[in-house]
N, C-alpha and C positions, 0 to 999 in steps of 0.2 A: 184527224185534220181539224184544226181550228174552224171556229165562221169565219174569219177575216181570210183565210186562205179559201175555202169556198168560195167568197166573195170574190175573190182577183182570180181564181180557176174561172169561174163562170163568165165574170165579163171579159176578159181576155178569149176565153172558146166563143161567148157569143156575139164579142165584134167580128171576131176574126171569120168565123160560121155566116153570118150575116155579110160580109163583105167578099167573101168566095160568091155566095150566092145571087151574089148582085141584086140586092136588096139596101134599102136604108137604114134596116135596123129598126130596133122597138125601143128606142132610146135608151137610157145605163139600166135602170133596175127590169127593161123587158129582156136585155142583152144575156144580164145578170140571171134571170130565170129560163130564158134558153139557154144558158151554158150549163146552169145548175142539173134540169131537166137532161141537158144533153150528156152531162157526166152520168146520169144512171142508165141512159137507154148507152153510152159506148162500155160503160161497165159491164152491162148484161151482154152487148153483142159480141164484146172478145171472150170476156167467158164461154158464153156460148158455140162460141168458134175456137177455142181452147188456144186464144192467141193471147200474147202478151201485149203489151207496148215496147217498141222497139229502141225507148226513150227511158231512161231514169229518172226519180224523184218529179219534183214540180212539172219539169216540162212533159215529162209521160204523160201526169193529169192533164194534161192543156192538150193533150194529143188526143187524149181517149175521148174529152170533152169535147173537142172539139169535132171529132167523128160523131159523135152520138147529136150534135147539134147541128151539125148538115143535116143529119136522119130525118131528125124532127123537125127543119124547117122544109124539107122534100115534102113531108106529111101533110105540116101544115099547107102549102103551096096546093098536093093534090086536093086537099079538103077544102079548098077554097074555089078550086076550078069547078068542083062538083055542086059546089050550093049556086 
């Protein structure tokens, strides 16, 4: 996969992740790197749970990434209530 596709998987998972979660978001390139980050934490966790996506091509990424970036905004959220 290209960067430019990177690029539109991530912010596309990270607005989308960010606006489930009723948050405002980190504006394009935070959005941009919570989706990035969140495509390898949903890569790892279907692997890990030996699932697929239940989507083809692009929008499967935007599916997997965007699981992986609720993840990590849950993460973040708990690690902020604790400090």
């Amino acid at each position: 996969m290209g960067l430019l596709a990177w690029i539109i998987v991530g912010l596309v998972a990270g607005v989308l992740a960010s606006l489930v979660m009723g948050g405002t978001g980190y504006g394009i390139i935070g959005d941009i790197v919570v989706g990035i980050v969140g495509a390898f934490i949903g890569g790892w966790l279907f692997s890990a749970l030996g699932v697929s996506s239940p989507i083809g091509g692009m929008g499967g990424q935007i599916f997997v990434a965007f699981i992986g970036a609720v993840v990590l905004l849950l993460l973040l959220r708990l690690i902020r209530r604790r400090a």
